[in-house]
N, CA, C and O atoms as CSV, one atom per row, in Angstrom:
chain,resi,resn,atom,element,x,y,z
A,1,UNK,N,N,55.253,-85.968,51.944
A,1,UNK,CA,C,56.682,-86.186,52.074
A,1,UNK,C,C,57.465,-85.333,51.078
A,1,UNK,O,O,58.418,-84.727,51.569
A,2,UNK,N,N,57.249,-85.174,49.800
A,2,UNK,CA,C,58.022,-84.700,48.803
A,2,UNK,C,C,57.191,-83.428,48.781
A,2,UNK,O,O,57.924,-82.489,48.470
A,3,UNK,N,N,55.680,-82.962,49.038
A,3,UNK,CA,C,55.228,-81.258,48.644
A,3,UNK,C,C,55.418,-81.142,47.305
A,3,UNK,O,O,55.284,-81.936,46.374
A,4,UNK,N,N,55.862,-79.646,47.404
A,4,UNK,CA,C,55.739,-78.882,45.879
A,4,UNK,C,C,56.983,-79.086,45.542
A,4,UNK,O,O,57.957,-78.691,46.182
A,5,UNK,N,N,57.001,-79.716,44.512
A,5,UNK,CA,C,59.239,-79.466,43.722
A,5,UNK,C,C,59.173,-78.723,42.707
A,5,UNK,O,O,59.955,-79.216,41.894
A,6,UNK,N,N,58.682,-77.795,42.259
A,6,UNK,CA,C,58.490,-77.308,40.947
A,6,UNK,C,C,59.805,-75.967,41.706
A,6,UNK,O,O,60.629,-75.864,40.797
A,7,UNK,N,N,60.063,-75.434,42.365
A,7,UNK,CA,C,60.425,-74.432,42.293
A,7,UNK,C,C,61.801,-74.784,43.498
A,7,UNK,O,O,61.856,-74.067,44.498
A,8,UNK,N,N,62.720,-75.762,43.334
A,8,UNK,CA,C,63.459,-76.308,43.891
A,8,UNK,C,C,64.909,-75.950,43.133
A,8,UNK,O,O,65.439,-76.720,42.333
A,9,UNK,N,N,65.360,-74.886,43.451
A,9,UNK,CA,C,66.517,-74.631,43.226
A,9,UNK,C,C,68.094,-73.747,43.767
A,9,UNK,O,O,68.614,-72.643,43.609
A,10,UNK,N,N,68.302,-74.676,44.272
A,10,UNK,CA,C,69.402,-74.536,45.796
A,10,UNK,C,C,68.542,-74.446,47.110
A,10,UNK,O,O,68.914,-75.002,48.144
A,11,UNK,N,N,67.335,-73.698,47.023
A,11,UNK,CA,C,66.435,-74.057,48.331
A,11,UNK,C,C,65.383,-73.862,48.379
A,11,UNK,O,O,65.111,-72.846,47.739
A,12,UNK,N,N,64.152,-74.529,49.041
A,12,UNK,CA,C,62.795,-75.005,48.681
A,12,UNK,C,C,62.068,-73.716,48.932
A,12,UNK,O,O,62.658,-72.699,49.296
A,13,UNK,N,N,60.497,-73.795,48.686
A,13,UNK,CA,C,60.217,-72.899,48.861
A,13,UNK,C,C,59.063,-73.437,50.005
A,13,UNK,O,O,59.155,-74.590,50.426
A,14,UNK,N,N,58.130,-72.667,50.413
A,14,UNK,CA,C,57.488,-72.527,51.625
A,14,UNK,C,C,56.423,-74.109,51.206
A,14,UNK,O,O,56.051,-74.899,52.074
A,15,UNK,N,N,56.155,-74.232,49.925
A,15,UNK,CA,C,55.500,-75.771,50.777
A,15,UNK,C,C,56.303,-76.926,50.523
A,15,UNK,O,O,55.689,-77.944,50.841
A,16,UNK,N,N,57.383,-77.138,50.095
A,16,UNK,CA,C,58.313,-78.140,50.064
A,16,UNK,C,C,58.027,-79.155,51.246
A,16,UNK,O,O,57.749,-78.640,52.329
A,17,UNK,N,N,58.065,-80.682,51.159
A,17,UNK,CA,C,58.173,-81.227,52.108
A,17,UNK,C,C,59.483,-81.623,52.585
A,17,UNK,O,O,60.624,-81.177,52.466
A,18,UNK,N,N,58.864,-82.750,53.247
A,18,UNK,CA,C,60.355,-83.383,54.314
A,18,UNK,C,C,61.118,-84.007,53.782
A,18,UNK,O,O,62.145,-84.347,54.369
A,19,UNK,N,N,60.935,-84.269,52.844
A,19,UNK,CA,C,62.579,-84.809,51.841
A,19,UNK,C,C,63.229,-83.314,50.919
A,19,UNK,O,O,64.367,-82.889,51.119
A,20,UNK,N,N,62.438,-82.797,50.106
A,20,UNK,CA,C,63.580,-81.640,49.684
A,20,UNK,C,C,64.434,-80.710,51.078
A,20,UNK,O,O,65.542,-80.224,51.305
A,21,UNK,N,N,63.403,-80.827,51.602
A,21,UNK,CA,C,63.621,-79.932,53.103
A,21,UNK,C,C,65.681,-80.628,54.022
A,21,UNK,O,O,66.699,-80.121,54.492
A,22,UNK,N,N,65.120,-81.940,53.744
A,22,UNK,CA,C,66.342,-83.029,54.583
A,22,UNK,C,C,67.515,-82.767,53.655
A,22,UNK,O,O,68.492,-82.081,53.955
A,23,UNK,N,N,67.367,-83.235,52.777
A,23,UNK,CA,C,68.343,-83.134,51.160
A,23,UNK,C,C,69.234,-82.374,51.730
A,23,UNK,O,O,70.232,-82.604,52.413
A,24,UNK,N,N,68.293,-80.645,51.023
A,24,UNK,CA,C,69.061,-79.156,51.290
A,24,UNK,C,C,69.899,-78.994,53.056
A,24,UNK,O,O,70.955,-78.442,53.365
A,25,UNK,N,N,69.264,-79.457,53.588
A,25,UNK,CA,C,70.208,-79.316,54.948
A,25,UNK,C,C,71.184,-80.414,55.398
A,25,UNK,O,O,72.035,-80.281,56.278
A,26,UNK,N,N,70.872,-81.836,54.463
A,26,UNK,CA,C,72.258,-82.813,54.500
A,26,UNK,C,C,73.139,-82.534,53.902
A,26,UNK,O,O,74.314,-82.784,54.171
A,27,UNK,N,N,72.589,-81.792,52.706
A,27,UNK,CA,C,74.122,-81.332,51.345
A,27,UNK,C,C,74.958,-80.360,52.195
A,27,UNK,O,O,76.162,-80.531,52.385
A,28,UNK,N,N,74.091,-79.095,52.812
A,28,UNK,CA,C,74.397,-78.202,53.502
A,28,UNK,C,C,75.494,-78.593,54.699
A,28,UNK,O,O,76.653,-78.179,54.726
A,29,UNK,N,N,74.956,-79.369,55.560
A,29,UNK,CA,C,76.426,-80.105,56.580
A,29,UNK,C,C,77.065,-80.024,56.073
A,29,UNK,O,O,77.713,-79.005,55.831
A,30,UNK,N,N,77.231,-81.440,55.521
A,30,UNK,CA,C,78.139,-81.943,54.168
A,30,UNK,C,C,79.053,-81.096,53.931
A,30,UNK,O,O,80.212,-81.268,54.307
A,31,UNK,N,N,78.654,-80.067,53.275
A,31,UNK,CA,C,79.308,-78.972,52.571
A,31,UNK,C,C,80.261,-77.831,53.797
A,31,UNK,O,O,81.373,-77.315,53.687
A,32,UNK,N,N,79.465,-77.785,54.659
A,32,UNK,CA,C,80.250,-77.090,55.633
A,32,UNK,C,C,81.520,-77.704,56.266
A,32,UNK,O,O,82.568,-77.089,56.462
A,33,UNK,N,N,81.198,-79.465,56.662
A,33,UNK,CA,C,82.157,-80.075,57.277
A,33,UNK,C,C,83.315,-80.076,56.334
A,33,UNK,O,O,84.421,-80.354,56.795
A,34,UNK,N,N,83.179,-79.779,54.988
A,34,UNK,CA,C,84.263,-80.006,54.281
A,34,UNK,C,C,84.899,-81.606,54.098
A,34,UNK,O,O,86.076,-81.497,53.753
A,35,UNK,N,N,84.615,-82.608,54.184
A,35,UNK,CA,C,85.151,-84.157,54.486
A,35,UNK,C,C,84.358,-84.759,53.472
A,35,UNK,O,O,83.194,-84.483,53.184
A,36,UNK,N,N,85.234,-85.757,52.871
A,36,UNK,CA,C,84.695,-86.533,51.755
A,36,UNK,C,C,83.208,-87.014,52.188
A,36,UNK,O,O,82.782,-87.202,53.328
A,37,UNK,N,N,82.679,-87.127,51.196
A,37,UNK,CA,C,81.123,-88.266,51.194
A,37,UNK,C,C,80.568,-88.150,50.014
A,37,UNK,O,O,80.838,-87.441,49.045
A,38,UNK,N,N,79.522,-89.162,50.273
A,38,UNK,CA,C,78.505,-89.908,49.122
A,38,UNK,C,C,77.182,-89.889,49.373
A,38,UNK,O,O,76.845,-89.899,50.557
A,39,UNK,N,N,76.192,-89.857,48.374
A,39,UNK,CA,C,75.219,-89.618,49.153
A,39,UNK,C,C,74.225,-90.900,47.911
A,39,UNK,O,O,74.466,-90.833,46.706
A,40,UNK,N,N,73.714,-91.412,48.178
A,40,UNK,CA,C,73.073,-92.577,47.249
A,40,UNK,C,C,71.544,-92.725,47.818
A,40,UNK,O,O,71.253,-93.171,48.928
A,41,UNK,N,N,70.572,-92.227,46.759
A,41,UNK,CA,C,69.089,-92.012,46.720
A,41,UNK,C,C,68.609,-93.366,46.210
A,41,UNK,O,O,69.172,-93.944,45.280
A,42,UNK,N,N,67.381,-93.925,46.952
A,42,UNK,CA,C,66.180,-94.908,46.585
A,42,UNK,C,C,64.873,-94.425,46.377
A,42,UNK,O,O,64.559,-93.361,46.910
A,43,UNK,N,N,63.982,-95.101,45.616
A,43,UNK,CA,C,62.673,-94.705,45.763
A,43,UNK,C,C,62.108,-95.832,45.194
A,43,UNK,O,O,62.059,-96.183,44.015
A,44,UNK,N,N,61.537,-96.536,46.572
A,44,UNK,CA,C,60.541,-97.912,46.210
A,44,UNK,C,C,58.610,-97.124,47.072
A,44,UNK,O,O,58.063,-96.479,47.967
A,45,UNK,N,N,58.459,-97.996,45.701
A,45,UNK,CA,C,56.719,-97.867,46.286
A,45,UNK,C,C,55.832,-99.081,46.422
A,45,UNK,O,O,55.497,-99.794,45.476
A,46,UNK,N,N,55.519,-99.235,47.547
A,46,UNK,CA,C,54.768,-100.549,47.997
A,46,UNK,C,C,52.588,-100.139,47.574
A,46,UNK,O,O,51.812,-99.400,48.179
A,47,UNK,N,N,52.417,-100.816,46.636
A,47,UNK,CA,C,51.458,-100.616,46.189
A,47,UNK,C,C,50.623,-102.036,45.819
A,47,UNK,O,O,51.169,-102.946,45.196
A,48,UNK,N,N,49.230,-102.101,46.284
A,48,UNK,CA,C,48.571,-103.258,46.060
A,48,UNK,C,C,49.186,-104.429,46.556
A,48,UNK,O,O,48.606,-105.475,46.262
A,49,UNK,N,N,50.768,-104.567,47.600
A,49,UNK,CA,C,50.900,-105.784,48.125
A,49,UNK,C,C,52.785,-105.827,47.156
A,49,UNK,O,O,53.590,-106.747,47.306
A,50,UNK,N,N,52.927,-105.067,46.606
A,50,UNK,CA,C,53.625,-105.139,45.520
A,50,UNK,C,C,55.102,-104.133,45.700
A,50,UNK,O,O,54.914,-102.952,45.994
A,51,UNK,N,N,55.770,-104.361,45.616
A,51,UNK,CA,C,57.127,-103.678,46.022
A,51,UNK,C,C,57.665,-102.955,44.157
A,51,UNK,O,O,57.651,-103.719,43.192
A,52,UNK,N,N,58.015,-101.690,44.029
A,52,UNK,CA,C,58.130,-100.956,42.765
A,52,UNK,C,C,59.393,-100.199,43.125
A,52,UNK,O,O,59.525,-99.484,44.118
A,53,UNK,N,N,60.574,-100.519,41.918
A,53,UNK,CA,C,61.620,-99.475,42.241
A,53,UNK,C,C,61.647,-98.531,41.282
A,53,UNK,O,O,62.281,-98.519,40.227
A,54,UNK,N,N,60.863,-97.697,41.762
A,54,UNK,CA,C,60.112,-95.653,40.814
A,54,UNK,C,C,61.400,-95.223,40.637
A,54,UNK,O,O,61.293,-94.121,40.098
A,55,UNK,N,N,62.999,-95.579,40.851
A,55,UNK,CA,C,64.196,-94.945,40.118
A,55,UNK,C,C,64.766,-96.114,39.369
A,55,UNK,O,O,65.881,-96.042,38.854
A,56,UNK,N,N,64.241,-96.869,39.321
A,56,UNK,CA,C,64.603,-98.097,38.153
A,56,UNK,C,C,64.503,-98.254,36.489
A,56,UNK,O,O,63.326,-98.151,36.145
A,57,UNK,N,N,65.084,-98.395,35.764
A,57,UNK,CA,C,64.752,-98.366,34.394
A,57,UNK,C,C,63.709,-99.391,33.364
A,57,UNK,O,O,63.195,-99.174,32.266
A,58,UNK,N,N,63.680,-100.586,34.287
A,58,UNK,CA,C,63.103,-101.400,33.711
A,58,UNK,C,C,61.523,-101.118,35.186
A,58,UNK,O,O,61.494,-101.335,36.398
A,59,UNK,N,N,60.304,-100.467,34.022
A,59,UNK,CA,C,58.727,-100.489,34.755
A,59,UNK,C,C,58.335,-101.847,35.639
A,59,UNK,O,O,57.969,-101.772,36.812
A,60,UNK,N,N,58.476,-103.234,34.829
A,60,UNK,CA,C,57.672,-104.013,35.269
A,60,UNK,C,C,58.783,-105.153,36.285
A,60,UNK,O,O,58.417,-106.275,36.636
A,61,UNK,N,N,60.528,-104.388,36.708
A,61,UNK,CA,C,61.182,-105.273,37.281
A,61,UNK,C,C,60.460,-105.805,38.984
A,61,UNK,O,O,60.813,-104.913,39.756
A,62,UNK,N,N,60.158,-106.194,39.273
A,62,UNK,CA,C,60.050,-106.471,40.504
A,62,UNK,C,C,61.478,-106.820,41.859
A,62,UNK,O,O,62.631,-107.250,41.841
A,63,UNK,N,N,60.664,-106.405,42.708
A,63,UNK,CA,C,61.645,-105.971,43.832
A,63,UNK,C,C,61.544,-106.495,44.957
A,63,UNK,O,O,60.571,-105.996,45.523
A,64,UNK,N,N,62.188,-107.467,45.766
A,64,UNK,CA,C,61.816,-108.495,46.869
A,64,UNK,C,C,62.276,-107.425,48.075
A,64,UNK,O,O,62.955,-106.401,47.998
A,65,UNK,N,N,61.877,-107.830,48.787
A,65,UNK,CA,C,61.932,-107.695,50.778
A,65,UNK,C,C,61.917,-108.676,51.127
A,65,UNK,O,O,60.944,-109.415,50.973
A,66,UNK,N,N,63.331,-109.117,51.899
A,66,UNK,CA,C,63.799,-109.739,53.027
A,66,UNK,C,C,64.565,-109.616,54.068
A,66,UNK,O,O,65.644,-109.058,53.865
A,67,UNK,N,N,64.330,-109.974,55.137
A,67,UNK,CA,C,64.751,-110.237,56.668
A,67,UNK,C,C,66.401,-110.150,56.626
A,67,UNK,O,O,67.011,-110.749,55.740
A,68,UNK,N,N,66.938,-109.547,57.407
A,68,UNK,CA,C,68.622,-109.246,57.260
A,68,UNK,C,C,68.914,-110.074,58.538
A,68,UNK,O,O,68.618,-109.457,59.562
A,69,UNK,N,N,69.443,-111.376,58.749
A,69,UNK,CA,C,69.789,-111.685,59.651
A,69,UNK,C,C,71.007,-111.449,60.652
A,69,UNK,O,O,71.338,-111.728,61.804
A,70,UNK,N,N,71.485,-110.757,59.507
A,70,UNK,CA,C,73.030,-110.416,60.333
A,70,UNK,C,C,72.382,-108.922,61.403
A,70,UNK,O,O,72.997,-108.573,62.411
A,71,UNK,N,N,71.366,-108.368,61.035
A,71,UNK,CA,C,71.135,-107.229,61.823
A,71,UNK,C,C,69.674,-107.121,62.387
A,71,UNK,O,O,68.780,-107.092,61.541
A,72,UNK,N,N,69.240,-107.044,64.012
A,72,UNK,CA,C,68.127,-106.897,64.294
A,72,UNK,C,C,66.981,-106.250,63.574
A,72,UNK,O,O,67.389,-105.151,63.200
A,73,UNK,N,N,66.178,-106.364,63.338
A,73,UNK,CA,C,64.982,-105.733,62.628
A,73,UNK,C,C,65.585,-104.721,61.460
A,73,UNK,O,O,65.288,-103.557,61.190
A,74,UNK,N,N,66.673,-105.743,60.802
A,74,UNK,CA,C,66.858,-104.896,59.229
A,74,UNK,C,C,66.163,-105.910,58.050
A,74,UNK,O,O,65.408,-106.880,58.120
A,75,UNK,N,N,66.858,-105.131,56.858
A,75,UNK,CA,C,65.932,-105.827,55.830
A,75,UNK,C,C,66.915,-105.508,54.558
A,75,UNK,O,O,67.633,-104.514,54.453
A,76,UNK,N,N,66.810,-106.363,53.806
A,76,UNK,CA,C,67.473,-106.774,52.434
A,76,UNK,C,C,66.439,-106.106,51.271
A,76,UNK,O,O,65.247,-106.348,51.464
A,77,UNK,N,N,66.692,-105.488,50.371
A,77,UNK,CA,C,65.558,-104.803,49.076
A,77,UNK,C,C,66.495,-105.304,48.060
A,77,UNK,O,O,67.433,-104.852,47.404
A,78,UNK,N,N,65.794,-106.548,48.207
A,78,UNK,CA,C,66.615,-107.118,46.404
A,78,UNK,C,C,66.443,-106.398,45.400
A,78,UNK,O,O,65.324,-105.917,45.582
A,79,UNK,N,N,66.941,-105.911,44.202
A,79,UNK,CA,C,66.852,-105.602,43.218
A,79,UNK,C,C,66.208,-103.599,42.775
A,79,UNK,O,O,65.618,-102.903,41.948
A,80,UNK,N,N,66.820,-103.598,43.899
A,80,UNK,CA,C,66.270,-101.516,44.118
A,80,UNK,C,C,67.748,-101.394,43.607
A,80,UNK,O,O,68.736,-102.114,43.748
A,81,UNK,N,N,67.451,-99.839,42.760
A,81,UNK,CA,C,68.231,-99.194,42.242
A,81,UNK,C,C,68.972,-98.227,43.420
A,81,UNK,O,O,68.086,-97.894,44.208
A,82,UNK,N,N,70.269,-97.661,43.822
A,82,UNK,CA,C,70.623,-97.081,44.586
A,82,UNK,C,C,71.403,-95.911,42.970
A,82,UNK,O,O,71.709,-96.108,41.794
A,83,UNK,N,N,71.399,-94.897,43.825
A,83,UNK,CA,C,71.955,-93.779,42.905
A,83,UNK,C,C,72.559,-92.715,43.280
A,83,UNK,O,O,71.854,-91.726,43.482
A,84,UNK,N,N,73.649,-92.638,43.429
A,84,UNK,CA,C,74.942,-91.436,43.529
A,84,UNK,C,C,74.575,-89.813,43.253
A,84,UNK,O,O,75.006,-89.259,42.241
A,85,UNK,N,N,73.735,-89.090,44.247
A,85,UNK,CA,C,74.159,-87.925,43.793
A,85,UNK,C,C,74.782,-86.639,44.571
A,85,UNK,O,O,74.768,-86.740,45.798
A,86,UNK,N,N,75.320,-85.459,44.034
A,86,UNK,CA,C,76.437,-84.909,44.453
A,86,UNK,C,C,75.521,-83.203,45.052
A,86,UNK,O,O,76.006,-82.149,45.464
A,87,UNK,N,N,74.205,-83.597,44.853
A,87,UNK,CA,C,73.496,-82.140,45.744
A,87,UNK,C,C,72.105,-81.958,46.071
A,87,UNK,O,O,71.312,-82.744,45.551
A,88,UNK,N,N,71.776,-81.284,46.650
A,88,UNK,CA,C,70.346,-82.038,46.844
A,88,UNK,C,C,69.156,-81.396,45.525
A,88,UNK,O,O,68.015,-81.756,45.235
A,89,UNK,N,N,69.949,-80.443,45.026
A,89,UNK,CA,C,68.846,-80.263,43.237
A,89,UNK,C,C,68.764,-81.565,42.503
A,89,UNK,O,O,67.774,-82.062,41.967
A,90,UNK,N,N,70.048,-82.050,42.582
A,90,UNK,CA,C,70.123,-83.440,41.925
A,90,UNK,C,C,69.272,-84.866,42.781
A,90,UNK,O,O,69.341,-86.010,42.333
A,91,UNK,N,N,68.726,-84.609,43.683
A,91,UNK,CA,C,67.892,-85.447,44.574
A,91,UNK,C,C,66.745,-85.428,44.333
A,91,UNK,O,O,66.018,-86.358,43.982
A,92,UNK,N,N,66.452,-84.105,44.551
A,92,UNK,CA,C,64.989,-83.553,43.832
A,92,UNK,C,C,64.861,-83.821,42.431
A,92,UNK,O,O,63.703,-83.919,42.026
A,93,UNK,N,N,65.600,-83.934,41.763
A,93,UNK,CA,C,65.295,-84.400,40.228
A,93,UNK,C,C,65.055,-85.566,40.603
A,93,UNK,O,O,63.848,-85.754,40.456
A,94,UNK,N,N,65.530,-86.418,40.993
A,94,UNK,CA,C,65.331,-88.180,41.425
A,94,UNK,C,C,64.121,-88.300,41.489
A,94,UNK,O,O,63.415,-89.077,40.846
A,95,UNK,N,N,63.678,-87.192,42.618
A,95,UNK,CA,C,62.560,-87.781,43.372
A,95,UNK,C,C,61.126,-87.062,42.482
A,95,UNK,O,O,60.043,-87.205,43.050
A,96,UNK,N,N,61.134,-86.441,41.355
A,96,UNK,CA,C,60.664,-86.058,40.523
A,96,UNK,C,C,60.187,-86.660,39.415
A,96,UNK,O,O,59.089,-86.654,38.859
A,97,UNK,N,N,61.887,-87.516,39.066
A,97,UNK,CA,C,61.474,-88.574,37.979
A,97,UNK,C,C,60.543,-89.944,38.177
A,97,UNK,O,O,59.760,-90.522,37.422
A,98,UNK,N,N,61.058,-90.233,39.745
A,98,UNK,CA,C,60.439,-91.289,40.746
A,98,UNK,C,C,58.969,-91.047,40.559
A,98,UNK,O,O,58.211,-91.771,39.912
A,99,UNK,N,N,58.701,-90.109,41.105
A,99,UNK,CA,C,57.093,-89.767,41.247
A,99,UNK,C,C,56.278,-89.837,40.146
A,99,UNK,O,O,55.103,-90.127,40.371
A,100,UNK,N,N,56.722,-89.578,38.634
A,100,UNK,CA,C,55.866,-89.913,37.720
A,100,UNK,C,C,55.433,-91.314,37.776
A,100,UNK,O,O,54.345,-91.732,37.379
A,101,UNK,N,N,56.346,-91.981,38.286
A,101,UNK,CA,C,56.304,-93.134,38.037
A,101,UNK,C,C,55.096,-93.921,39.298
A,101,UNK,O,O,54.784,-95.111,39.290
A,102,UNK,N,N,54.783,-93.274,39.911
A,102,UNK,CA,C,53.869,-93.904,41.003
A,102,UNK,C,C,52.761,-94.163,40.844
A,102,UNK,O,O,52.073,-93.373,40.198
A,103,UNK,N,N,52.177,-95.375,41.382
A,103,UNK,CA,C,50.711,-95.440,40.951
A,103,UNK,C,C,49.524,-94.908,41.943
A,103,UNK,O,O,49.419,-95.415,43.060
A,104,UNK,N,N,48.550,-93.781,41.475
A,104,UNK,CA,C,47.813,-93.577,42.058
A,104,UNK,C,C,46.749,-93.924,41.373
A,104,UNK,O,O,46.630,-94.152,40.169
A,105,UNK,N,N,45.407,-93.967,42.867
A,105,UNK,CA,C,44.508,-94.513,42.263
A,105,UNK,C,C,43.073,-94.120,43.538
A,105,UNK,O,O,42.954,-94.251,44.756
A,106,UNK,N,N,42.455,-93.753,42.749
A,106,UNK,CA,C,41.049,-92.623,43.787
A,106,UNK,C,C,40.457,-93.844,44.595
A,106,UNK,O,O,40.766,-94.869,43.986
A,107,UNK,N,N,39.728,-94.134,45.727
A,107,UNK,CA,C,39.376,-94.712,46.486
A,107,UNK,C,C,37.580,-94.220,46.621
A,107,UNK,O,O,37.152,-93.127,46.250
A,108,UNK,N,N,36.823,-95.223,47.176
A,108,UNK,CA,C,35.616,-94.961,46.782
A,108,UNK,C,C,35.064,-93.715,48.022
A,108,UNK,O,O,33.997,-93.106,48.092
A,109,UNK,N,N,35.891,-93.685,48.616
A,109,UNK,CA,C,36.255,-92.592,50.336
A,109,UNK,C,C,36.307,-91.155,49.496
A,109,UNK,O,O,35.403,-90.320,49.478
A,110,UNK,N,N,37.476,-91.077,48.864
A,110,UNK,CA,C,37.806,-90.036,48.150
A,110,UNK,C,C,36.937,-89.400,46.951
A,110,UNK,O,O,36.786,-88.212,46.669
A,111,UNK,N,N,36.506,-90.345,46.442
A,111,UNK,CA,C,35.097,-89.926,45.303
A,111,UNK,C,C,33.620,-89.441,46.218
A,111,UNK,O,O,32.704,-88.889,45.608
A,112,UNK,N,N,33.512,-89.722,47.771
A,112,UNK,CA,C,32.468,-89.203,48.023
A,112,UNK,C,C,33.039,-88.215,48.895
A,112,UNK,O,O,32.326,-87.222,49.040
A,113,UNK,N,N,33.852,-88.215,49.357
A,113,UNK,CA,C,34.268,-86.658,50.258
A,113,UNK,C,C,34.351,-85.764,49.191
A,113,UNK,O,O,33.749,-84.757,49.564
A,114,UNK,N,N,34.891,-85.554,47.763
A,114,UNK,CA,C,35.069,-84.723,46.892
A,114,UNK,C,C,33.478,-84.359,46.498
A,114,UNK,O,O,33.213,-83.182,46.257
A,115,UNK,N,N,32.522,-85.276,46.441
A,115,UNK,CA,C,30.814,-85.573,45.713
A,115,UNK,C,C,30.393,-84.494,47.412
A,115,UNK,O,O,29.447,-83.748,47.158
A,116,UNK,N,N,30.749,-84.372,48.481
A,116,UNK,CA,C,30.139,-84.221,49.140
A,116,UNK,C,C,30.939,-82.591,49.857
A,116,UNK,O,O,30.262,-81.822,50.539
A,117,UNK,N,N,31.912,-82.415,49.645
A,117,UNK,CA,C,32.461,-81.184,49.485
A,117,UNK,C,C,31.818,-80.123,48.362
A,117,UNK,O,O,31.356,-79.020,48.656
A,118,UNK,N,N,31.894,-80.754,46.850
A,118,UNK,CA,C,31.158,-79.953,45.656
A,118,UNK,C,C,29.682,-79.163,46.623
A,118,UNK,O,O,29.213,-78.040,46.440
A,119,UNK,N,N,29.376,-79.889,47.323
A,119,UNK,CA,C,27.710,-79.714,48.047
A,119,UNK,C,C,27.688,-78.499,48.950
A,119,UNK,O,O,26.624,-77.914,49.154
A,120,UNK,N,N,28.744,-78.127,49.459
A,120,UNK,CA,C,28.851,-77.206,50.529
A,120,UNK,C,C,28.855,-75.850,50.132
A,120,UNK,O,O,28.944,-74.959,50.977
C-alpha cells in the first residue's frame, strides 16, 4: 500500500504505492479545481485482534470499532486521531511517522520460505 517513501517529493517515484500514488493525484485535482478543501489523514492498525492509532501520540491508547447506526454498513473508530494536511508531501510524512510505529512480526511460513529460498 505505502511502497518506497524515501524519495517522495512533489512526486513518487517508480515503486511508490497506492497511497503516495492517490495523495499526489488528490492534492493535484484539488489544486487544479481551485475551490476550498480539507484533507484529514488516519492510520489505524488492526493487529493480534487489537485496533492501534500509528498517528496517535499516546503508544498504548486503545481504539474501539463500532457499528454506525445512522448509516448502512458504516462504522464509528472511537478514539483515532484525524489530521489536517495541506499536500500530499505532508501525507507521506504521516504515513512515514505512522509506519514506524507498526507492529511487525515474522511468521513461522516466512522463516521457512526465507530457510528454503537461502537453498536454491
Amino acid at each position: 500500500m505505502s511502497g518506497d517513501l524515501t524519495d517522495f517529493h512533489g512526486t513518487f517515484g517508480t515503486d511508490a504505492g497506492i497511497i503516495p500514488r492517490t495523495l499526489h493525484r488528490l492534492f493535484h485535482a484539488l489544486e487544479a479545481e481551485g475551490s476550498e478543501y480539507s484533507v484529514k489523514v488516519s492510520f489505524i492498525e488492526l493487529y493480534n485482534e487489537e485496533l492501534r492509532d500509528l498517528l496517535g501520540f499516546e503508544d498504548d491508547k486503545k481504539v474501539k470499532l463500532f457499528d454506525d447506526n445512522s448509516k448502512k454498513g458504516g462504522v464509528i473508530i472511537q478514539g483515532m486521531e484525524e489530521t489536517l494536511i495541506n499536500s500530499a508531501e505532508e501525507g507521506v510524512k504521516r504515513l512515514r511517522s505512522g509506519s514506524h510505529k507498526r507492529q511487525v512480526a515474522a511468521t513461522k511460513c516466512n522463516d521457512l520460505s526465507r530457510y528454503i529460498l537461502s537453498w536454491i
